[in-house]
DORO-934785 format. One record per residue (C-alpha): x, y, z. Coordinates in nm, 3 decimals. Layout:
REM DORO-934785
<rec><px>X</px><py>Y</py><pz>Z</pz></rec>
...
REM end
This chain:
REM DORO-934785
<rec><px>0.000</px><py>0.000</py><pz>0.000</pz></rec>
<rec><px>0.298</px><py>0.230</py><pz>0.073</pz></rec>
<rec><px>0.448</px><py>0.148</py><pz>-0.252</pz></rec>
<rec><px>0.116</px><py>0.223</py><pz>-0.416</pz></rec>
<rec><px>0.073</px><py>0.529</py><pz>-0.241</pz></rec>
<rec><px>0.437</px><py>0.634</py><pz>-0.351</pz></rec>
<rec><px>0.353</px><py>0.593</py><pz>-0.726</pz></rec>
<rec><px>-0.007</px><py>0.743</py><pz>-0.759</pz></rec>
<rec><px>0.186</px><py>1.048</py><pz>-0.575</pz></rec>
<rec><px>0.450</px><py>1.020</py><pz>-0.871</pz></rec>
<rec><px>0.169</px><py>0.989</py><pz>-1.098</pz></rec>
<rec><px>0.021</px><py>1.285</py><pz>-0.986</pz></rec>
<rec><px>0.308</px><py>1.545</py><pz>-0.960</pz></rec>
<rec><px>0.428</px><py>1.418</py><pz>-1.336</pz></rec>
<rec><px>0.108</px><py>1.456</py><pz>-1.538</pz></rec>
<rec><px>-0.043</px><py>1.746</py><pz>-1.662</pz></rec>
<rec><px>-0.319</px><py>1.830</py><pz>-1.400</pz></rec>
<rec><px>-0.612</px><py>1.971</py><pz>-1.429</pz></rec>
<rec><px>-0.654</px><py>2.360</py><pz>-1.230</pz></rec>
<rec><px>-0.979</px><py>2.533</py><pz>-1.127</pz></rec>
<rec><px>-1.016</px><py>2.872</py><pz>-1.131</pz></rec>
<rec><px>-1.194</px><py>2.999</py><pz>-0.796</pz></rec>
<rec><px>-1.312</px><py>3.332</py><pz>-0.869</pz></rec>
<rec><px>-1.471</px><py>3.557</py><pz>-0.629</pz></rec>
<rec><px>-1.715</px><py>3.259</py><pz>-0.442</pz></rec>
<rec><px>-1.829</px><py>3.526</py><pz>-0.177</pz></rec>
<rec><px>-2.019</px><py>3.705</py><pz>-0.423</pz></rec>
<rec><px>-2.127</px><py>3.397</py><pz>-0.650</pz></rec>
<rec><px>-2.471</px><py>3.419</py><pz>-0.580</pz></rec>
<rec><px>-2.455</px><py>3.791</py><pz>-0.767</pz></rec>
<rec><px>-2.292</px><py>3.650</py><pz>-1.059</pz></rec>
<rec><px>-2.530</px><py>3.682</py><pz>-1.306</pz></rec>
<rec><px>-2.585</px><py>4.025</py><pz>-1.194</pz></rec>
<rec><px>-2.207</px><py>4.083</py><pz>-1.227</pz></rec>
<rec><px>-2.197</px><py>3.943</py><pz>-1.560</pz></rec>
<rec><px>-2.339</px><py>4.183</py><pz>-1.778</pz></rec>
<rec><px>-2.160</px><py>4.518</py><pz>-1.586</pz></rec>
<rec><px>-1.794</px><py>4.369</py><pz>-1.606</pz></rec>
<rec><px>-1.892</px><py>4.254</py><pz>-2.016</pz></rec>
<rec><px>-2.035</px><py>4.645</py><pz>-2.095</pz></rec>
<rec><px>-1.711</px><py>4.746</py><pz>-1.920</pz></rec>
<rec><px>-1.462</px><py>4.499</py><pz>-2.136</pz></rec>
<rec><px>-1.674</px><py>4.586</py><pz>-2.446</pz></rec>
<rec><px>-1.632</px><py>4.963</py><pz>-2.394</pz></rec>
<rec><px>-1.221</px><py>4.914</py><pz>-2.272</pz></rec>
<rec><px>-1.182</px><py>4.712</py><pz>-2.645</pz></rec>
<rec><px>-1.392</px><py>4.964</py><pz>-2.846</pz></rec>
<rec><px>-1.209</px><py>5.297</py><pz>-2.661</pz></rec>
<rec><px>-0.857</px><py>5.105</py><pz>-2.702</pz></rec>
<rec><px>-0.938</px><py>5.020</py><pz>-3.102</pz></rec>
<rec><px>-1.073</px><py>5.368</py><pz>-3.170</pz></rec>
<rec><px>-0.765</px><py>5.476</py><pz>-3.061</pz></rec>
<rec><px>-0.559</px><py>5.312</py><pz>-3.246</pz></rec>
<rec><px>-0.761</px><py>5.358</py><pz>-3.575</pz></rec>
<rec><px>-0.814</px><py>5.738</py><pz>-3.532</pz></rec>
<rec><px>-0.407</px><py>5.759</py><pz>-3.502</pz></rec>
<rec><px>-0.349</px><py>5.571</py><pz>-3.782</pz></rec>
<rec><px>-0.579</px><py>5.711</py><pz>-4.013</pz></rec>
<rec><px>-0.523</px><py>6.042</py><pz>-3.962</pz></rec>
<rec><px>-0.157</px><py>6.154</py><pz>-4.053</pz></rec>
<rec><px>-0.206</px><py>6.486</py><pz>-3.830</pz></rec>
<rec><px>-0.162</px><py>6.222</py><pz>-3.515</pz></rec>
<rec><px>0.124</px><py>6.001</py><pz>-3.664</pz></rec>
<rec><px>0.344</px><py>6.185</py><pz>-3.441</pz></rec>
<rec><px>0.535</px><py>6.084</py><pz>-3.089</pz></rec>
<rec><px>0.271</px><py>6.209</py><pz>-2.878</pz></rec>
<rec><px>-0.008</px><py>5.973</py><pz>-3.021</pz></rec>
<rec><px>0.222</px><py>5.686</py><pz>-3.137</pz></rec>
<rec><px>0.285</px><py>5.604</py><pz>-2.741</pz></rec>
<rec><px>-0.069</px><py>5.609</py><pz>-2.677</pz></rec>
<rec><px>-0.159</px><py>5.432</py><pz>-2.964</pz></rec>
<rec><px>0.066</px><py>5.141</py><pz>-2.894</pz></rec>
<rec><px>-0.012</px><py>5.180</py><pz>-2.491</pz></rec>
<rec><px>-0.395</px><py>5.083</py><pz>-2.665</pz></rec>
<rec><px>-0.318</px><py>4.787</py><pz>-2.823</pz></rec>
<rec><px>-0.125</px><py>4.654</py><pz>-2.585</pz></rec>
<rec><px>-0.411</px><py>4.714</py><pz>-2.308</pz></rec>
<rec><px>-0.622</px><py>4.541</py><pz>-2.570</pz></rec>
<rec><px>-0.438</px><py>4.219</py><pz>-2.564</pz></rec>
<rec><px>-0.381</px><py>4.256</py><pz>-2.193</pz></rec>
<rec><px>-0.788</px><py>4.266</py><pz>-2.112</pz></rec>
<rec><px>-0.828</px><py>3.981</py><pz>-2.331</pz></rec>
<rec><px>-0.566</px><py>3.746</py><pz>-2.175</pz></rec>
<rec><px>-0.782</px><py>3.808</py><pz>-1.876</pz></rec>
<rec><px>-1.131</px><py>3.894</py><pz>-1.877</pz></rec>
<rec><px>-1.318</px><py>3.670</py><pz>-2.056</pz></rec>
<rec><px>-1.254</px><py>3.408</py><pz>-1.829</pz></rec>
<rec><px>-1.384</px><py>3.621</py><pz>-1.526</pz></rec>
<rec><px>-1.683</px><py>3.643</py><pz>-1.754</pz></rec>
<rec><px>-1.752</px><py>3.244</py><pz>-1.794</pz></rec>
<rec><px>-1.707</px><py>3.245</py><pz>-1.399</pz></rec>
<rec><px>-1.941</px><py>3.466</py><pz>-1.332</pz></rec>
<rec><px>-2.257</px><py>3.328</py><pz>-1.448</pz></rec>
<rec><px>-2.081</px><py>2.936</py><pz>-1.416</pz></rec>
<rec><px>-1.883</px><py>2.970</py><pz>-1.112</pz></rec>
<rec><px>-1.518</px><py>2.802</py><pz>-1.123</pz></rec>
<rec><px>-1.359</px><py>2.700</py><pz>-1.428</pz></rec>
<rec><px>-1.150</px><py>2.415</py><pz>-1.534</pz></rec>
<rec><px>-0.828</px><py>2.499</py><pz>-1.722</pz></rec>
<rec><px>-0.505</px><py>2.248</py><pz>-1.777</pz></rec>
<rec><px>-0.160</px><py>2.347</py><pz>-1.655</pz></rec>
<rec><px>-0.026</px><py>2.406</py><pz>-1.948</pz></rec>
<rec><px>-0.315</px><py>2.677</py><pz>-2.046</pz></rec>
<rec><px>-0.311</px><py>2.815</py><pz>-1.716</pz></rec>
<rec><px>0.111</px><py>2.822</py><pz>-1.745</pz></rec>
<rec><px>0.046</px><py>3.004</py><pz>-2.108</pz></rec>
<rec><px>-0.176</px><py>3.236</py><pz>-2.018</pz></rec>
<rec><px>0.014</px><py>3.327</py><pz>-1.708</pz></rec>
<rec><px>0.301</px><py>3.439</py><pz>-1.921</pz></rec>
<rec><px>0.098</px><py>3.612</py><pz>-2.170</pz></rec>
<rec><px>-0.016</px><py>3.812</py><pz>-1.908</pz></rec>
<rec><px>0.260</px><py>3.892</py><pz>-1.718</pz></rec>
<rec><px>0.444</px><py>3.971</py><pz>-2.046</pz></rec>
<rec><px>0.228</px><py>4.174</py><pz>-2.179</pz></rec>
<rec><px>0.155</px><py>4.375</py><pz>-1.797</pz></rec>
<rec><px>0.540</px><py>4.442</py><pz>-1.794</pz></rec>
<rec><px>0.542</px><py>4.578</py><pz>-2.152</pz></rec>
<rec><px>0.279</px><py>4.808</py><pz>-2.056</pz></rec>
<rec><px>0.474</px><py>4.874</py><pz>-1.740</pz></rec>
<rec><px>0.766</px><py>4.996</py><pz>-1.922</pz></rec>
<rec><px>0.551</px><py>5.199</py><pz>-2.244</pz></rec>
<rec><px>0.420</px><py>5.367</py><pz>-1.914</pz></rec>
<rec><px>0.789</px><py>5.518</py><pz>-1.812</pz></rec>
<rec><px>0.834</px><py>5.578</py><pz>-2.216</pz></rec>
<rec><px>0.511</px><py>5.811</py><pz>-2.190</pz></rec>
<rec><px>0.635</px><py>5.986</py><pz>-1.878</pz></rec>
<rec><px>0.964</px><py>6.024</py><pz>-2.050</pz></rec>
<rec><px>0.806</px><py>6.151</py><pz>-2.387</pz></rec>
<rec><px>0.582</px><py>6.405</py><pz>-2.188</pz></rec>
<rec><px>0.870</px><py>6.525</py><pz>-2.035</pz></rec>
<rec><px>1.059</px><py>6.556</py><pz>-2.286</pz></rec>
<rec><px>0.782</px><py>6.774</py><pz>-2.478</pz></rec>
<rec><px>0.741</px><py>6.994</py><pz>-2.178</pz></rec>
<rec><px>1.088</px><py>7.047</py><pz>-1.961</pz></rec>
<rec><px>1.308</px><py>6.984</py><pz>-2.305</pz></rec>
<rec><px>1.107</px><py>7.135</py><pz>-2.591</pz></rec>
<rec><px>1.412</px><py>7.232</py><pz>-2.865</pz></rec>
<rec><px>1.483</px><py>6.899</py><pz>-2.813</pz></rec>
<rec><px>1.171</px><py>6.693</py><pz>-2.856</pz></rec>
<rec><px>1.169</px><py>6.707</py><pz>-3.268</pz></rec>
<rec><px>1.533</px><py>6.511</py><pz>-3.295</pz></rec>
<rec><px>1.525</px><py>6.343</py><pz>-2.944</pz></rec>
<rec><px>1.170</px><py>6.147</py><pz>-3.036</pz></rec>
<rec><px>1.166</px><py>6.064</py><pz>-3.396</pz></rec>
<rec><px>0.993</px><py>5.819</py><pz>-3.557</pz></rec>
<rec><px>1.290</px><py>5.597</py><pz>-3.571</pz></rec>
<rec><px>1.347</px><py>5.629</py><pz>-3.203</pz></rec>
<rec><px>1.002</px><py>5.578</py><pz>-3.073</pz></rec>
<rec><px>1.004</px><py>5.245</py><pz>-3.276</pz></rec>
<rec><px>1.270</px><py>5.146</py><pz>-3.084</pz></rec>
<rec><px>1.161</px><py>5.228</py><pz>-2.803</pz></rec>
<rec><px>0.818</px><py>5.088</py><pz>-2.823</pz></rec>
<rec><px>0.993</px><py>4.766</py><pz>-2.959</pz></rec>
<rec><px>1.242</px><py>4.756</py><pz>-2.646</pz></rec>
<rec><px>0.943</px><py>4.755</py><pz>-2.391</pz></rec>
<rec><px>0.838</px><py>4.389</py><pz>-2.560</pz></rec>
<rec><px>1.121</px><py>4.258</py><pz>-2.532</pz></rec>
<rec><px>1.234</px><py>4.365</py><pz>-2.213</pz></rec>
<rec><px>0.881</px><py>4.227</py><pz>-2.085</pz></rec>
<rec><px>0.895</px><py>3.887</py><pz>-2.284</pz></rec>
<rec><px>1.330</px><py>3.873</py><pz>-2.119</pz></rec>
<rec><px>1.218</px><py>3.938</py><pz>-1.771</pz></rec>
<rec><px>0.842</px><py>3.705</py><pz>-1.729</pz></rec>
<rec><px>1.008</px><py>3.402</py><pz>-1.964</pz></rec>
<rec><px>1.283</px><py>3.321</py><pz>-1.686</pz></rec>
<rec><px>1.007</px><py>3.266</py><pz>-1.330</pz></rec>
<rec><px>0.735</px><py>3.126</py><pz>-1.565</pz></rec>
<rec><px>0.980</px><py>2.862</py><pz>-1.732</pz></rec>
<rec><px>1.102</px><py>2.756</py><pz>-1.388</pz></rec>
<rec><px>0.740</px><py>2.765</py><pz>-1.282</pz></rec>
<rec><px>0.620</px><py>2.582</py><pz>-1.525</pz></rec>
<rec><px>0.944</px><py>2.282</py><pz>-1.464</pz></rec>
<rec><px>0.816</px><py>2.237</py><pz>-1.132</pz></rec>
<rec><px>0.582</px><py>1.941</py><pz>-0.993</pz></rec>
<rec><px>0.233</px><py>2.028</py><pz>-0.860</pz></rec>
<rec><px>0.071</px><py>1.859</py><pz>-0.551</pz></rec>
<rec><px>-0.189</px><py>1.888</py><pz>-0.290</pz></rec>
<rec><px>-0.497</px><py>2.115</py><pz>-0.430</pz></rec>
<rec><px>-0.547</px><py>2.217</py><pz>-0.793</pz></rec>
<rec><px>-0.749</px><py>2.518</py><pz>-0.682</pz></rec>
<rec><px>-0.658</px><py>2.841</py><pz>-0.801</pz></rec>
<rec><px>-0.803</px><py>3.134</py><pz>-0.561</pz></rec>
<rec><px>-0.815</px><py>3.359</py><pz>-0.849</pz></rec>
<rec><px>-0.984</px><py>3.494</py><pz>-1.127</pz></rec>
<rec><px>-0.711</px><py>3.411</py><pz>-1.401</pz></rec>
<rec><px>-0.376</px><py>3.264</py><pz>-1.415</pz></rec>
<rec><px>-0.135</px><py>3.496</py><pz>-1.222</pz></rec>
<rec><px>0.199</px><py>3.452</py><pz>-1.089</pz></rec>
<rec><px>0.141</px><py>3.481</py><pz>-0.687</pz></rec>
<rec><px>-0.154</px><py>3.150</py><pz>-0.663</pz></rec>
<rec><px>0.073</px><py>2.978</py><pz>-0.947</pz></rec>
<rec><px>0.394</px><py>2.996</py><pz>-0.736</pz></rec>
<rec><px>0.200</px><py>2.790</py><pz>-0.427</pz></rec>
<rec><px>0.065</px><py>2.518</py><pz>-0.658</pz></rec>
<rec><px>0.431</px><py>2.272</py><pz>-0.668</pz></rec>
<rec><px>0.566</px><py>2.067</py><pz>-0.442</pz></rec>
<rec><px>0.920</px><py>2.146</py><pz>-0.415</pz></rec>
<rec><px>1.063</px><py>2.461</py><pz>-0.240</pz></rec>
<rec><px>0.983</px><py>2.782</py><pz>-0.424</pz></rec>
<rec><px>1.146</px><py>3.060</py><pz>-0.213</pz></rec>
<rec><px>1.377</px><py>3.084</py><pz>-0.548</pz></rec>
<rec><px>1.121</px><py>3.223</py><pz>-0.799</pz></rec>
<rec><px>0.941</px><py>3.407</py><pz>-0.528</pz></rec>
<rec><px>1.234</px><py>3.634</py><pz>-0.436</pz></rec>
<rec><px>1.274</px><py>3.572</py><pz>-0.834</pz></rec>
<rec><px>0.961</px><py>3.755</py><pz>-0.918</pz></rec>
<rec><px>0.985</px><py>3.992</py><pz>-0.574</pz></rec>
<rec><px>1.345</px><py>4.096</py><pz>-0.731</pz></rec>
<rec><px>1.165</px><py>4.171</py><pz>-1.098</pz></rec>
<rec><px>0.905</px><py>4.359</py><pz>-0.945</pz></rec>
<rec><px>1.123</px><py>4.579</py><pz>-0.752</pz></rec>
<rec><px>1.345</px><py>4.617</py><pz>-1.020</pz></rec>
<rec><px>1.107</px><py>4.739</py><pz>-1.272</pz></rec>
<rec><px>0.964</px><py>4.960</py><pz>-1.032</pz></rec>
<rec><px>1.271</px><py>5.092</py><pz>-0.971</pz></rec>
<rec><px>1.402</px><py>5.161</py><pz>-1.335</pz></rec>
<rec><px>1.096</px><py>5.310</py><pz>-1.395</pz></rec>
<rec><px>1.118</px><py>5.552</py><pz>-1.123</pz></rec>
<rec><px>1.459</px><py>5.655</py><pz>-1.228</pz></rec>
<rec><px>1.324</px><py>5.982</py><pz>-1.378</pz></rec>
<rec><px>1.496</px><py>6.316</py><pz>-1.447</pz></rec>
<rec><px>1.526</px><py>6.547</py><pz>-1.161</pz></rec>
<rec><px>1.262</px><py>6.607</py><pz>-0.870</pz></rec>
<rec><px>1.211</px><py>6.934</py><pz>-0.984</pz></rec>
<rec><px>1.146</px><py>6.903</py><pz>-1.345</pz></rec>
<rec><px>0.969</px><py>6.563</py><pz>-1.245</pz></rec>
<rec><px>0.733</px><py>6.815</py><pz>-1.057</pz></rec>
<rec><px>0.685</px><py>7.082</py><pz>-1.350</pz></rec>
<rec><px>0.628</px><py>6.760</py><pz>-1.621</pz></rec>
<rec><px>0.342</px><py>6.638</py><pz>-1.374</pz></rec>
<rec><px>0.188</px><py>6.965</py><pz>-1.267</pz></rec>
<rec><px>0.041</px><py>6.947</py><pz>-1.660</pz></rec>
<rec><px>-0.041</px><py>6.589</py><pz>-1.675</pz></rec>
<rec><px>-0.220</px><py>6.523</py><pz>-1.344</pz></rec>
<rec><px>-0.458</px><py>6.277</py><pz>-1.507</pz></rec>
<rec><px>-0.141</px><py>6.059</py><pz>-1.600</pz></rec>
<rec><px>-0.030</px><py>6.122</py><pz>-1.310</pz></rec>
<rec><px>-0.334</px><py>5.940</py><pz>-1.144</pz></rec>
<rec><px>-0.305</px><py>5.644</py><pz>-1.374</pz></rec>
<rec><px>0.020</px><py>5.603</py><pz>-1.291</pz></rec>
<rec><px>-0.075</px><py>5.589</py><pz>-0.934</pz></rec>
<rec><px>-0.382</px><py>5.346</py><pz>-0.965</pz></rec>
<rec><px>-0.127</px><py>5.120</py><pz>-1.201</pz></rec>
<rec><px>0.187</px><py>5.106</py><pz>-1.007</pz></rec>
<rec><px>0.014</px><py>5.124</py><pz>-0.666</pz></rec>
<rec><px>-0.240</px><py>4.803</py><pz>-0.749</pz></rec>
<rec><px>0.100</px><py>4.621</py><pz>-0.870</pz></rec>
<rec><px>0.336</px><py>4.707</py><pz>-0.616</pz></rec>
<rec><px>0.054</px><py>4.578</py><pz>-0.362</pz></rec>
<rec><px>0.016</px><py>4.232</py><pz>-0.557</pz></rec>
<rec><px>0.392</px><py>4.162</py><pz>-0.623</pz></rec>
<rec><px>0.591</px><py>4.368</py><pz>-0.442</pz></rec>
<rec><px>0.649</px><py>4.116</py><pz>-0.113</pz></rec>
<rec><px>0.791</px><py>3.772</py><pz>-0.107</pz></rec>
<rec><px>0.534</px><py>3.586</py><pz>0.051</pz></rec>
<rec><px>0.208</px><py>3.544</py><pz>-0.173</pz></rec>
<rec><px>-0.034</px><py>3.286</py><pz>0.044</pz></rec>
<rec><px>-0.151</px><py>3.578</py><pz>0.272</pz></rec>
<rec><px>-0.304</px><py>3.818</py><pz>0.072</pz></rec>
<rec><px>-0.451</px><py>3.625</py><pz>-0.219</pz></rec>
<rec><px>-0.793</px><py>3.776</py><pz>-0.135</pz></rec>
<rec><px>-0.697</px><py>4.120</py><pz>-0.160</pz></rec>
<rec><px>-0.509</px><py>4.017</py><pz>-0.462</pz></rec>
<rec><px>-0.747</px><py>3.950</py><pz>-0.630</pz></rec>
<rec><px>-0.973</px><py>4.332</py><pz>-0.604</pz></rec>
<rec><px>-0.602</px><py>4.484</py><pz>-0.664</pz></rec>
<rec><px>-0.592</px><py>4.280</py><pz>-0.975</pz></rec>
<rec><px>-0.964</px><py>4.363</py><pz>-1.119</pz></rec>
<rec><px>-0.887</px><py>4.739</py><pz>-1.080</pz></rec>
<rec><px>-0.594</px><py>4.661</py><pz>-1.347</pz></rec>
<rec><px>-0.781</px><py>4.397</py><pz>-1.574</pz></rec>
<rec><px>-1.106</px><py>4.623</py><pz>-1.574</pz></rec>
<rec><px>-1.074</px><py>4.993</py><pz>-1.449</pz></rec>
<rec><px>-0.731</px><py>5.119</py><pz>-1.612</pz></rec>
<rec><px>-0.784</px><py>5.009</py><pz>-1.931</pz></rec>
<rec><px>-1.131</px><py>5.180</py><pz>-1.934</pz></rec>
<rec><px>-0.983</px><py>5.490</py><pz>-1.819</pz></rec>
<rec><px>-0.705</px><py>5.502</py><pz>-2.027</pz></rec>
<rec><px>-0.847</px><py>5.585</py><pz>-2.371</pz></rec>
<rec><px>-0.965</px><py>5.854</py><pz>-2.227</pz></rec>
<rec><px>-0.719</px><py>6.041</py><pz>-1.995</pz></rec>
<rec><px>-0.508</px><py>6.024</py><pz>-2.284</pz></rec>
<rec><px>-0.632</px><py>6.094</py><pz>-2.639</pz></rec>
<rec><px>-1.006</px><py>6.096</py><pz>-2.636</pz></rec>
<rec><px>-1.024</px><py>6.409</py><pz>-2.495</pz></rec>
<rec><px>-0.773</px><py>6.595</py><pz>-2.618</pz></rec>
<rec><px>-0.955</px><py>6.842</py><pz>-2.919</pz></rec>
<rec><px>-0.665</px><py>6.718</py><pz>-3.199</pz></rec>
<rec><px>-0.819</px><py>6.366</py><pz>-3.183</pz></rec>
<rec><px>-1.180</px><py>6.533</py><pz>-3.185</pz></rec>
<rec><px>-1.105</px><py>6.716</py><pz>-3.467</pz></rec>
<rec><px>-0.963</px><py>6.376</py><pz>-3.650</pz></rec>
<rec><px>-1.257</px><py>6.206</py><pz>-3.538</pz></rec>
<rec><px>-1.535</px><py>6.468</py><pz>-3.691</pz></rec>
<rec><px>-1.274</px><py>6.484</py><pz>-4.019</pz></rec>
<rec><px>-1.282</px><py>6.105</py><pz>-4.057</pz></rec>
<rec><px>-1.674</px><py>6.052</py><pz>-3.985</pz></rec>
<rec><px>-1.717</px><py>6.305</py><pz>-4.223</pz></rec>
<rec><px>-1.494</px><py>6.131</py><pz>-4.486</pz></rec>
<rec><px>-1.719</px><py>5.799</py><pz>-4.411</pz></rec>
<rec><px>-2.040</px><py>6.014</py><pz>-4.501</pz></rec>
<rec><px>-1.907</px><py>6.177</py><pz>-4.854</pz></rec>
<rec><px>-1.792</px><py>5.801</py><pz>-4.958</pz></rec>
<rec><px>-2.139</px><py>5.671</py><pz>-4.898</pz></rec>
REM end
């Protein structure tokens, strides 16, 4: 019986197993109720996002630094909301969801791939609007085309270079015990409690990422011209906050088993709130894009 035991546990920790996603099981009961408000709010992140990124590209008055950021900062939010939401939306009215390892270990890199790209194309707007404000005579030869493609280009692969080294050791270790996930989607902090073995390694792994990237990113120019760049851009300034705050609280601390409740309200107001907002704060409003907007609907209405 021993030796039988033994072997059903090998069995076990070597094949692919099967995970649930948990979800929020306190409010279950309102999931249908939930349903539709989270799928209006996806559906209006993915239609702001995409009109962004068609207005830019359409109309050459925006093919310029100061839209190409946000522009690319929209896709990227697109893909992000994607990799994540529509499976809160099947738990909602269904309650938890089965998803294999592999899926779960996919989708978890996807994610925190694309969440560090975005991380770093948020410093590259900072650095573009203070480069427009505080260094003016500058901004025209500084941030040319050629540069901002490089620079958008370095924030993927920077993100895919820093998530592919914890998620391939994550994903090379044994799970055991339960196959519950207490969490909405694949992340990082209820993935790194699912194996067997010890895993203080890619936890002060992914706390060392996290404060590194935090760090780099806060490596601006001086306090002072920091100030006078963010005195005119309050409203990125807030996203900024609401971003960096919500993931500093989820990965910034080694141990992830106490606060995977809290985790998981942190990580909503990323997957649903920011990338709702973001459209806005930064092009929709501005009168440029407005303009664009009237010049291409009117464009639509001569071709009919």
């Amino acid at each position: 019986i021993k030796d039988l035991n033994v072997r059903l546990k090998t069995i076990s920790r070597t094949a692919a197993p099967e995970l649930t996603l948990e979800g929020f099981p306190a409010v279950q009961p309102l999931g249908k109720a939930l349903f539709p408000v989270h799928l209006l709010t996806y559906l209006a992140s993915v239609t702001g996002n995409t009109l962004v990124i068609t207005i830019t590209w359409a109309d050459h008055h925006l093919q310029t630094p100061m839209y190409f950021f946000p522009s690319s900062f929209s896709f990227l939010e697109c893909c992000f909301t994607t990799t994540v939401i529509p499976k809160l939306l099947a738990i909602f009215p269904l309650g938890r969801q089965k998803i294999s390892f592999a899926a779960c270990i996919t989708r978890a890199f996807v994610f925190l791939f694309l969440g560090a790209a975005v991380f770093f194309l948020m410093a590259v707007l900072s650095l573009d609007r203070y480069m427009a404000i505080c260094k003016p005579l500058y901004y025209a030869t500084t941030m040319n085309p050629r540069i901002c493609s490089l620079l958008a280009t370095a924030c993927l692969v920077f993100g895919f270079s820093l998530m592919v080294v914890p998620v391939t050791k994550l994903s090379q270790l044994s799970v055991c015990g339960s196959h519950v996930i207490p969490h909405f989607f694949c992340d990082l902090g209820p993935l790194i409690n699912l194996p067997c073995s010890d895993i203080r390694s890619i936890e002060m792994l992914a706390f060392g990422l996290a404060f590194n990237m935090v760090a780099a990113i806060l490596r601006l120019p001086s306090a002072k011209e920091r100030q006078e760049a963010f005195s005119t851009c309050s409203s990125h300034r807030s996203v900024l906050s609401l971003m960096y705050g919500s993931c500093v609280f989820i990965y910034l601390k080694p141990k992830q088993v106490s606060r995977l409740d809290s985790n998981k309200e942190a990580a909503l107001v990323n997957a649903v709130v920011t990338p709702l907002l973001n459209p806005v704060i930064y092009t929709l409003r501005n009168k440029q894009v407005h303009q664009a907007l009237r010049d291409t609907l009117s464009r639509v209405r001569l071709q009919k």
